[in-house]
C-alpha positions in Angstrom: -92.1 11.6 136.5 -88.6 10.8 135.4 -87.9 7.6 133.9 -84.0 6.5 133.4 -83.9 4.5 130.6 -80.5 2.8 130.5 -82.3 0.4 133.2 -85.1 0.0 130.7 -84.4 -3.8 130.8 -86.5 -3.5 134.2 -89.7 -1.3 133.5 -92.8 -3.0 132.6 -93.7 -2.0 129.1 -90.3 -0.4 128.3 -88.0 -1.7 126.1 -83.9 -0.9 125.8 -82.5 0.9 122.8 -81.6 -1.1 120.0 -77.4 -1.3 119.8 -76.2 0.3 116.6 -73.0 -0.9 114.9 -70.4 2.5 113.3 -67.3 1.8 112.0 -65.1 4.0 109.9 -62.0 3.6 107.7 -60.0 6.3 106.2 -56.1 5.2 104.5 -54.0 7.4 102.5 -51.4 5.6 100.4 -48.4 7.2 98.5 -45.7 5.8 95.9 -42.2 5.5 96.8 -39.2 4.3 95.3 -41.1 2.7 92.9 -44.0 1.1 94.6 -47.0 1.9 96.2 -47.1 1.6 100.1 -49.8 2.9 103.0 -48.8 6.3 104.5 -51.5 6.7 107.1 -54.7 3.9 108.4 -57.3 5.1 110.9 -59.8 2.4 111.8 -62.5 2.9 114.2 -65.4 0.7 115.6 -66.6 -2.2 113.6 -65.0 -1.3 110.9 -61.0 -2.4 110.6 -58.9 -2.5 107.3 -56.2 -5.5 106.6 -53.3 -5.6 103.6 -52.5 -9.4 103.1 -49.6 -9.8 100.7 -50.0 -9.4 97.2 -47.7 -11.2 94.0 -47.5 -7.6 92.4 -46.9 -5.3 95.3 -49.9 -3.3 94.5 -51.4 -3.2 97.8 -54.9 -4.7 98.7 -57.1 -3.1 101.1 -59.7 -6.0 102.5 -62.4 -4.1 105.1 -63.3 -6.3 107.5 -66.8 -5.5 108.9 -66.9 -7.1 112.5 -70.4 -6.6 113.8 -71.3 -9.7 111.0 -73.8 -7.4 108.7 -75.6 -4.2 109.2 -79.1 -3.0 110.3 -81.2 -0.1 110.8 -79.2 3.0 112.1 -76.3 1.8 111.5 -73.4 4.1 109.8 -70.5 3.1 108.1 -67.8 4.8 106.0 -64.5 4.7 104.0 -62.3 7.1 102.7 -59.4 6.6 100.5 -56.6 8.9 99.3 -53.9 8.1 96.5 -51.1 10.5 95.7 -49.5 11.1 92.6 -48.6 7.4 90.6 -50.2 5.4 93.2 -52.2 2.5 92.6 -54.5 0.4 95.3 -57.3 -2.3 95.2 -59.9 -2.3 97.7 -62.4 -4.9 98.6 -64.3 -6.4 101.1 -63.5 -10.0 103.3 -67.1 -11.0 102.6 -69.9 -10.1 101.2 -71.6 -7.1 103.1 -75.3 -8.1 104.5 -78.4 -5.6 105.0 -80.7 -7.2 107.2 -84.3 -6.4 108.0 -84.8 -3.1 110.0 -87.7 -1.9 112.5 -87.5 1.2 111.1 -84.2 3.7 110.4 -81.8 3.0 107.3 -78.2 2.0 107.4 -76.2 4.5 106.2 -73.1 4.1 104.0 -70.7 7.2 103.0 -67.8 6.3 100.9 -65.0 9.1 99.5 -62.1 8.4 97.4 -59.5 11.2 96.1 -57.0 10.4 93.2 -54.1 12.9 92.4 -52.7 12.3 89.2 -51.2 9.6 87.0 -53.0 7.4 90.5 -55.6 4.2 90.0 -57.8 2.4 92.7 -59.7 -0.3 91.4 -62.8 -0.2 93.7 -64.1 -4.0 94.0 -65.8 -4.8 96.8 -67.9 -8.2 97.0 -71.8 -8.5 96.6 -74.5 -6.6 99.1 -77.5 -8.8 99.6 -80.1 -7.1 100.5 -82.9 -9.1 103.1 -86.2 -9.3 103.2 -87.3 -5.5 105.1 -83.6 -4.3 105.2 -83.0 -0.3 104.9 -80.3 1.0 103.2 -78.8 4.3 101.7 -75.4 4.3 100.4 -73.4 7.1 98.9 -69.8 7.0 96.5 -67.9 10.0 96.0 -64.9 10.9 94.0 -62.9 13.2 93.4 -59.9 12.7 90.5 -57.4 14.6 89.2 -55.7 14.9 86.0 -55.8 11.8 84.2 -56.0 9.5 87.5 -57.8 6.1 86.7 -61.1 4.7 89.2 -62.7 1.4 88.3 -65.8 0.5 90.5 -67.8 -2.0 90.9 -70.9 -2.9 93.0 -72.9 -5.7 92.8 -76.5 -6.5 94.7 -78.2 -9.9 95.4 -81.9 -9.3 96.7 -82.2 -12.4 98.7 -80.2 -15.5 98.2 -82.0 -17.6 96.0 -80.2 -21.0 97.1 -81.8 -20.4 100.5 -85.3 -19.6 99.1 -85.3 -16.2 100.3 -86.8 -13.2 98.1 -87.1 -9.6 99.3 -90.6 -8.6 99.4 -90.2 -4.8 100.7 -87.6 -2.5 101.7 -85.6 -0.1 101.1 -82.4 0.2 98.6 -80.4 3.5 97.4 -77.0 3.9 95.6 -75.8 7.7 95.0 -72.8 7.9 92.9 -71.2 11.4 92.0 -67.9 11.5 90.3 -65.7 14.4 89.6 -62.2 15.1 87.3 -60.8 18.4 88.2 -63.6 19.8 90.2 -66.3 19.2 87.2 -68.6 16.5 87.7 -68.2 14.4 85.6 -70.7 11.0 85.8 -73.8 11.0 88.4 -76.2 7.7 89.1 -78.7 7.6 91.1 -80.8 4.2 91.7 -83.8 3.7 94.7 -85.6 0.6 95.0 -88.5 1.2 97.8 -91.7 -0.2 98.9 -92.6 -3.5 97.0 -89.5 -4.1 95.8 -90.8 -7.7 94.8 -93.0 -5.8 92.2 -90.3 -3.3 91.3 -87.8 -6.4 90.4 -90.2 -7.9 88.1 -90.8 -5.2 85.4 -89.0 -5.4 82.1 -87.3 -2.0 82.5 -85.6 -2.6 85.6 -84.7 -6.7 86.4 -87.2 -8.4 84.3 -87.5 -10.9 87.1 -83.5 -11.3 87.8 -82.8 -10.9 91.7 -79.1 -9.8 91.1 -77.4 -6.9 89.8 -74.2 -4.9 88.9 -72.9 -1.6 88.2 -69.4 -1.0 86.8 -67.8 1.9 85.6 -64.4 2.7 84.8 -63.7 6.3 84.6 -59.8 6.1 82.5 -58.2 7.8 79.0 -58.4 5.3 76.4 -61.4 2.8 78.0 -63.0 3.1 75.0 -60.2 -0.3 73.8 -62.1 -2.0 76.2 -66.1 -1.9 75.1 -65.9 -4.7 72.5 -64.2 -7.2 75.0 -66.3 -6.2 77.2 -69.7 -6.8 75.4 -68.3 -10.0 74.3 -68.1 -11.0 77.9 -71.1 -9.6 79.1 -73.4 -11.2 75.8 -77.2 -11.3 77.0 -76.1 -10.3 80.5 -76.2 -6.5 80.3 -75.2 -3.8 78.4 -72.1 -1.3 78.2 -71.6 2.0 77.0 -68.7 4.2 76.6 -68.4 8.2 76.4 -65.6 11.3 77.2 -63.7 8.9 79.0 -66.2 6.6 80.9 -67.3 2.5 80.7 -70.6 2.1 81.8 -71.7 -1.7 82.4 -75.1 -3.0 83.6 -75.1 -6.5 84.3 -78.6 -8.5 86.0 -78.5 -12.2 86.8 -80.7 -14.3 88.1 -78.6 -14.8 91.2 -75.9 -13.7 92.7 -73.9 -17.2 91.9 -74.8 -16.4 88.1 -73.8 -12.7 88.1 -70.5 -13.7 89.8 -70.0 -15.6 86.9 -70.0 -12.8 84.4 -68.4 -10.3 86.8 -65.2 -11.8 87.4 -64.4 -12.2 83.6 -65.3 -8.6 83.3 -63.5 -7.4 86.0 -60.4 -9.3 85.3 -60.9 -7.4 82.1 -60.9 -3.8 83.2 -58.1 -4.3 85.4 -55.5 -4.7 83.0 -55.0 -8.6 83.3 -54.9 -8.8 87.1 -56.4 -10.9 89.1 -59.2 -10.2 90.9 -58.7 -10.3 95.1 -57.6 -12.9 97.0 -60.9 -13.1 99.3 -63.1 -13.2 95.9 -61.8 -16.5 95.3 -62.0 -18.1 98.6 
């Protein structure tokens, strides 16, 4: 017996497909006369990319996810290309929300490719994490010569101001950054199961619900590891080797992390100000 299930809405005991939200982004931005300025934008499904005016002419790339958050089996991606000399920020409007899943795992593929003497300051806002969300998420890059990539990604496990902790789930963050075709710094961080549990141990958040990872992958960061630890004080820790910033930061919510971030940030970008849609 065949059974068409795009009327499943009206069989007994059958129920429709879940809708799945994809959206993908990919920009390429070159410098010219003397400033940087977008040479190609493809947008597709929920995902859509805007470049609001900036007071330094760097430009700002704010994705916009339009299906309001992400569930199970749904995909998204970005891709960013700078030529030689260029420089870019990219962030997000909001911050991104993984909410609780029957089942599959949202998936997340991000790609960035720097030519030389080109920066992108990678800064999007905070991922909170729900109570039985599913998500794998995976950064890679690609530099060349002695181009400049500061990222930054921040995680809240349940919003503490609304009372909501994360009991189970699933969480994973695969970073793998290259310089000249040699890899060059790989992370690799799963949270699964109890994560509840996991959170409380000493090695991992001693009991803090909110957590960051920043690198900054430039010639000469090491000027930047005392200001940094200054900033960061009880907060985390920071390390610096052939050419790379490593900070950890954990908070006990996202509001407190914020708080440390921002001054750290603002540090590793050379003085400028963080984006506009942080500080709305």
């Amino acid at each position: 017996m065949f059974v068409d299930t795009s009327c499943s809405e009206n069989v007994p005991g059958l129920l429709p497909k879940p809708q799945r939200a994809n959206g993908k982004a990919r920009m390429a931005l070159r410098r010219q006369d003397g400033a940087t300025h977008l040479h190609r934008l493809y947008q597709d499904g929920s995902m859509k990319v805007r470049f609001p005016r900036t007071d330094d002419g760097i430009p700002e790339a704010v994705l916009i996810n339009t299906a309001g958050g992400m569930t199970g089996g749904d995909e998204f991606g970005t891709e960013v290309q700078l030529d030689r000399g260029a420089r870019a920020t990219l962030t997000t409007q909001a911050c991104e929300r993984i909410y609780r899943s029957t089942g599959p795992l949202v998936t997340v593929t991000n790609r960035i490719g720097l030519q030389a003497d080109a920066r992108l300051d990678w800064l999007p806002q905070e991922t909170i994490l729900f109570d039985g969300g599913r998500m794998t998420r995976r950064m890679e890059a690609d530099l060349v010569g002695n181009a400049e990539l500061l990222i930054s990604e921040a995680t809240v496990f349940g919003r503490a101001a609304m009372g909501e902790t994360v009991q189970s789930g699933t969480f994973r963050d695969r970073w793998r950054i290259s310089r000249d075709g040699k890899l060059v710094f790989a992370d690799e961080l799963r949270f699964e199961g109890n994560i509840a549990c996991q959170l409380m141990r000493p090695a991992i958040l001693a009991g803090n619900a909110a957590m960051a990872t920043v690198l900054l992958v430039a010639p000469g960061c090491e000027r930047h590891l005392e200001p940094v630890r200054e900033i960061i004080g009880n907060a985390g820790g920071a390390s610096v080797w052939g050419g790379k910033l490593l900070v950890r930061l954990a908070a006990a919510d996202g509001f407190s992390l914020r708080r440390v971030l921002t001054p750290l940030l603002a540090e590793l970008s050379m003085g400028r100000s963080l984006p506009k849609v942080w500080q709305l």
